[in-house]
N, C-alpha and C positions, 0 to 999 in steps of 0.2 A: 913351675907352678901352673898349675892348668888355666884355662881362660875363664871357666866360673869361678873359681875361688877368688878370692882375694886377703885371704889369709895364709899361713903355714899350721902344719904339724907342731909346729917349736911355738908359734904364737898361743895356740889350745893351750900345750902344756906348764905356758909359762902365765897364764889365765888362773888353771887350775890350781895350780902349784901356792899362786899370790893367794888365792881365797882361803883354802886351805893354811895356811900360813897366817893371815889373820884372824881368822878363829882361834888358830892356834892361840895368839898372843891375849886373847878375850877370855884364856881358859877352856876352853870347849875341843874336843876332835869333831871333825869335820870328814863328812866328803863332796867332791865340786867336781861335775862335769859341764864339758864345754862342746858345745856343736857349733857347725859353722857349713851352711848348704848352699848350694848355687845349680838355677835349676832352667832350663833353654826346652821351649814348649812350642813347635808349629802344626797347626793344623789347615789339610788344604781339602776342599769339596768342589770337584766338577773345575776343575783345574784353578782356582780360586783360593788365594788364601787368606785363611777365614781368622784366623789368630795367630800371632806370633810375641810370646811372649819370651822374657829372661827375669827371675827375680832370685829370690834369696834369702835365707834367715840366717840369726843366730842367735846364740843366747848359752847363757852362764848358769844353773843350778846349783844349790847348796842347800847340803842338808847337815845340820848343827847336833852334837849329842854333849847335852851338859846334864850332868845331875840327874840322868838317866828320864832327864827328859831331849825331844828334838824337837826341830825345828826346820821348816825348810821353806825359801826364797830363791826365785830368779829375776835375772834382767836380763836385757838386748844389748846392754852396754860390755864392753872388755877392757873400760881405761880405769884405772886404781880408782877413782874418786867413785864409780858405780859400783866397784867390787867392793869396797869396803862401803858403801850403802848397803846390801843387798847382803854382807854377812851380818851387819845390824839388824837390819831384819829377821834376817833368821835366829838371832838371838834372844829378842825382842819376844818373835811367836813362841820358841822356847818356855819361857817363862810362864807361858798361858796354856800350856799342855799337861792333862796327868801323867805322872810319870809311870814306866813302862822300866822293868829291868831286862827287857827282852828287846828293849829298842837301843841300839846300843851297835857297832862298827862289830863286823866280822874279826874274827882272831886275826893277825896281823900273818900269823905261817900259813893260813890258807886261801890267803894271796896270791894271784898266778903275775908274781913280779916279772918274771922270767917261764918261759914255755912257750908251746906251739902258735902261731897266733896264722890262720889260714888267709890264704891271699882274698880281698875280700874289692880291690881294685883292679879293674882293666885298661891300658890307654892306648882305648878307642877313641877314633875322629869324632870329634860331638862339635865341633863349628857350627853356626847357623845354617852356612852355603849347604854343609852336608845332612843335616835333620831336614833341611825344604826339599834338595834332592830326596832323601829318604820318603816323606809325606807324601812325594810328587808320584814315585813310581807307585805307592799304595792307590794312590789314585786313577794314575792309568790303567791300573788292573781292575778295578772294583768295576772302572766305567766300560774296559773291554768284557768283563762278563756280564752287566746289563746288556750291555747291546744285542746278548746272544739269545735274554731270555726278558720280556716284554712283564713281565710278571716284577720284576726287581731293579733299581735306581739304586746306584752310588751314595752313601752318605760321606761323613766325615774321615777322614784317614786323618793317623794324629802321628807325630814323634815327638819323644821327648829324651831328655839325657837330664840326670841327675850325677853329681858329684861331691864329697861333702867330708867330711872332716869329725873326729871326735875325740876326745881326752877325758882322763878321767884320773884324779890324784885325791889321796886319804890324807890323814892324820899317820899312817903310818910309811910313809915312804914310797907307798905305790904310786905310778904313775910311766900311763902308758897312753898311747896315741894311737888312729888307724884311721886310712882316710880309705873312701867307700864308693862304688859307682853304679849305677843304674839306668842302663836302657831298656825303652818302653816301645810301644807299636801296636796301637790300634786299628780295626774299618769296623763302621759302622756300614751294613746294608740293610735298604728299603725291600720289602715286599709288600702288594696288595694285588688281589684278584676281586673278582665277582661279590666276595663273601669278606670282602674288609681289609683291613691294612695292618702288618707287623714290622718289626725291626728286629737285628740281631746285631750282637758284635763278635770279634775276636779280638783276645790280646796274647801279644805275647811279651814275657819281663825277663830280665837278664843282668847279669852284671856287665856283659860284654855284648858287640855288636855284631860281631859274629855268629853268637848262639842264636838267634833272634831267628823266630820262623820266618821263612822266605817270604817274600810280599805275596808270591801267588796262593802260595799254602794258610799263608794268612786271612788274604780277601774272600778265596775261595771256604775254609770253613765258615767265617760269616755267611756269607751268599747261603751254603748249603742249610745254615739253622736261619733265616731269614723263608728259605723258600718251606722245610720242614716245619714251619709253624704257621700255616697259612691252613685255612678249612677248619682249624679247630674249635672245637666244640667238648662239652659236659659229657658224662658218662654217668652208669646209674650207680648208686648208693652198692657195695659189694665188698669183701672181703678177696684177695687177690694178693700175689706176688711183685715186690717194686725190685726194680732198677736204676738204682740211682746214676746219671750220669757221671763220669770222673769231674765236673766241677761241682755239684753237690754232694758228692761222695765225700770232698775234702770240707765240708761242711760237716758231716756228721763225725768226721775222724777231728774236728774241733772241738765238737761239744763230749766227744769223750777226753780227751786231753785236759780240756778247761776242768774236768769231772776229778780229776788225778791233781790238779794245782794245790799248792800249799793253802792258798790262802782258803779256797773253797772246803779243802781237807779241815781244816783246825775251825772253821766257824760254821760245823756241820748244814754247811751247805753246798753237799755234792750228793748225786746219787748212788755215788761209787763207795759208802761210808768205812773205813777201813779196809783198803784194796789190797795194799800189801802179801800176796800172797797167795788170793783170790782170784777162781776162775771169772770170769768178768764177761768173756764174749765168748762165741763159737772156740773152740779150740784147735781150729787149724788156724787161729791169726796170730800172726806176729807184730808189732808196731816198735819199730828203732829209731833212736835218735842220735846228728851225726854232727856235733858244732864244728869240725874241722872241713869238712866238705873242700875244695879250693873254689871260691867265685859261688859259693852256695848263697842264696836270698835269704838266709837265714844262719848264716853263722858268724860264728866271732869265738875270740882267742879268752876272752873274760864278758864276765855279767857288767851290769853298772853299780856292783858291790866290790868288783874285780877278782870275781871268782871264778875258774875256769867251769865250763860244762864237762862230761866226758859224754864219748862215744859207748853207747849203751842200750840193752833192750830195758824198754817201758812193758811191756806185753811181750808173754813168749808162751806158745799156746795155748792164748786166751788168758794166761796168769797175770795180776799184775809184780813185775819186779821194781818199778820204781815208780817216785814220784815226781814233779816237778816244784822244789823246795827255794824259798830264798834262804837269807840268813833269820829272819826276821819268822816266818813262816815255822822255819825247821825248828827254830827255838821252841814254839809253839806243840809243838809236837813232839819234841824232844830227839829230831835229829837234825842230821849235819845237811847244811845249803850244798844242793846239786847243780849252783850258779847259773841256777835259773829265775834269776829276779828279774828280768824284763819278759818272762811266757819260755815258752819251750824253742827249742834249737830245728834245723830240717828234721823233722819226721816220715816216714815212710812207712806207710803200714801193707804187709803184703800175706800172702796164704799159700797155706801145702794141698789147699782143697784144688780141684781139678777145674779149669778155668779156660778161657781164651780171649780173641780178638775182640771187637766191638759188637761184629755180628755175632762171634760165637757165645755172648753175651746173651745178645738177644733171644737167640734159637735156646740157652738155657732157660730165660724168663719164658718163653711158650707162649704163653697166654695171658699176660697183665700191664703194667702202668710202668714206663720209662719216665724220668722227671730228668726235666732240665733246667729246671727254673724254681727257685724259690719266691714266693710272692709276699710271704708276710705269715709270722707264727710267732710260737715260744715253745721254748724250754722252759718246763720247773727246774730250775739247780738242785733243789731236794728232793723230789718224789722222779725225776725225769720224763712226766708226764711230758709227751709232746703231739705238737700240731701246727700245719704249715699249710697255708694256700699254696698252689703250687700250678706249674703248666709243663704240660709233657708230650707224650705219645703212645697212642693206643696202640699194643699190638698182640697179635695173631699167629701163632703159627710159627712164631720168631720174624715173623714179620710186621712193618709199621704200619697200622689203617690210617688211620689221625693222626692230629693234632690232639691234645685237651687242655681246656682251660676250665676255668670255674669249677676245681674241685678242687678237696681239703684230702690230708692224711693226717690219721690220729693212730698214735702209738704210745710207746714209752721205754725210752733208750736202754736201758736193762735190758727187756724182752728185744727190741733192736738186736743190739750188739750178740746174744745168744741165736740168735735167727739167721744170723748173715749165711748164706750156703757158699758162697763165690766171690771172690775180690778179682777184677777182669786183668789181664795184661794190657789194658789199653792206659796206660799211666801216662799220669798229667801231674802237672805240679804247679799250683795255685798255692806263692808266699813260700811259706816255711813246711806245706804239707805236699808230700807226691802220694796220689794211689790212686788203682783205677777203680772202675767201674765196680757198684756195689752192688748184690742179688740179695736180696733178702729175701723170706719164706713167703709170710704173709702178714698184709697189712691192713687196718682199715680203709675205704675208701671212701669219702664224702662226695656223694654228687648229687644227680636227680632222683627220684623217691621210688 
């Protein structure tokens, strides 16, 4: 058993198994998942450690279907006297719910009882000794490339390891287990010159520690977006071609996604409104989805309804082919859960359009507005009006002049997603989404008058 846990796989499932089981006997089907995390966090600055923590959660969920109404309660506790607290409960709120014949446990055969289930644990070194070694070398790197350049100071370098555990058992028999792992690695770098002071970071996440960017690759792009946003300044009010960098890119491939959910589909608030079928964006885009990945940040063998995802296109030149449906959701709509009732599975959106590296990026935008940073906006879920403070880079030529801060962009995701000219090869993967660099036509630009 590893050294953050202190449970088993056999302890979850015999959690779940017990709850479900007394609903059982109350009359009701039931379903109960069980978590169980243990989590070792150091953080060192200027050879200095600044946190070192280890803690932990857990906790038991239950959602009750009687009389086609439900009901749902959790605790922290796992010993009989809490579980059978905590199915009362959910019986109890039961009772004070209108009923729903669409709220109600998935078919029992579309159950992924048995099936593929991707490896979703590494066992990597996570010991204290080894995350402070780890945080230590971020640091001596962060501090050897200050020393080079008078402009930028070392901040925080972090490590951290997660590991964790989950179960999940029906009313009808199902009942599966999968324990999970996660390493993390941050540097925070300082920059200020003449004209004021910023900060950047980098991360990098992983299920293993292996994968994990090198500490110098790591320090080093902090450092480089630390010194790249120094001198910046507004720009004037224009209409211009953006650039999204590959981590805000993976922001806009969310708000299309979240656009395609069930639940947003059936309570007509998407702006994608009956996509099925529908060109949707530019038509050289693809977007697929992969829950089987091995060690992906985003897969699993079943939902928390216990329905498998598959491997599938969402978007296939610019069409949409699916959606991301629960059981609850699809009902709603009148089809079948794509067991996607916790959000969508790895995504990757990519294009047949004519692309390249980060520079070659850039030299395609010419002449407009790189974003790095989102500062504060919204999305309309229904109209998809959008607008976002934002901080980037001015450039010329395919080249960067500036920095910018204090400017807004106003669009609206439809016209987006039609606009796009370029998706870049420079692919990053932030969570459950990879894609690079986004070119889009033209956008408006809020700045000085």
């Amino acid at each position: 058993m590893s050294e953050l846990l202190t449970q088993s796989e056999a302890d979850l499932r015999d959690a779940a198994s017990l709850a479900v089981d007394l609903a059982a006997r109350r009359g009701a089907k039931a379903r109960a998942s069980v978590h169980h995390e243990g989590i070792a966090k150091i953080a060192v600055r200027n050879g200095e450690v600044e946190t070192a923590e280890r803690s932990g959660s857990q906790g038991l969920g239950i959602t009750v279907f009687h009389d086609s109404r439900q009901g749902s309660a959790s605790t922290a506790g796992f010993d009989r006297a809490a579980i059978e607290r905590v199915v009362e409960e959910a019986m109890l709120i039961a009772q004070h719910v209108q009923p729903d014949v669409d709220a109600d446990l998935p078919a029992s055969d579309g159950l992924a009882h048995t099936g593929p289930a991707p490896e979703l644990y590494a066992d990597s070194p996570r010991s204290p000794d080894m995350l402070l070694d780890a945080a230590q070398v971020l640091d001596r790197a962060a501090n050897e490339i200050a020393a080079c350049d008078n402009r930028l100071r070392a901040g925080e370098c972090v490590a951290v390891a997660t590991e964790g555990l989950w179960a999940l058992a029906t009313s009808d028999g199902f009942c599966r287990s999968v324990q999970r792992s996660n390493d993390a690695r941050w540097s925070v770098m300082l920059a200020q010159d003449e004209g004021g002071s910023t900060s950047a970071f980098c991360q990098s996440q992983e299920r293993r520690v292996d994968a994990l960017f090198p500490p110098d690759v790591l320090v080093g792009r902090a450092a480089d977006r630390a010194r790249q946003a120094l001198g910046a300044r507004t720009i004037g009010s224009r209409r211009c071609p953006v650039l999204f960098d590959p981590f805000t890119a993976a922001k806009l491939v969310g708000e299309l996604a979240g656009a395609l959910t069930g639940h947003a589909q059936y309570r007509r608030m998407s702006f994608l409104p009956d996509p099925v079928g529908r060109c949707v964006s530019a038509s050289h885009l693809d977007l697929s989805e992969d829950p089987f990945e091995p060690l992906g940040l985003a897969s699993g063998g079943f939902d928390s309804e216990g329905i498998a995802g598959s491997s599938r296109a969402i978007l296939r030149q610019g069409a949409v082919e699916g959606l991301f449906l629960s059981t609850f959701s699809g009902r709603k709509l009148g089809m079948p859960s794509t067991g996607n009732a916790d959000g969508f599975y790895n995504l990757r959106l990519t294009s047949s359009a004519a692309s390249g590296d980060w520079q070659a990026m850039l030299e395609m935008l010419g002449t407009g507005l790189v974003v790095t940073e989102f500062q504060g906006g919204k999305t309309d879920p229904a109209s998809g009006n959008w607008t976002q403070a934002i901080k980037g880079l001015w450039v010329e030529d395919g080249r960067v002049v500036h920095a910018v801060t204090d400017v807004t962009l106003a669009s609206n995701m439809p016209a987006m997603l039609t606009g796009i000219r370029a998706v870049g090869l420079d692919v990053e993967r932030q969570g459950a989404i990879r894609t690079g660099s986004i070119l889009i036509d033209d956008m408006q630009v809020g700045g000085t008058a």
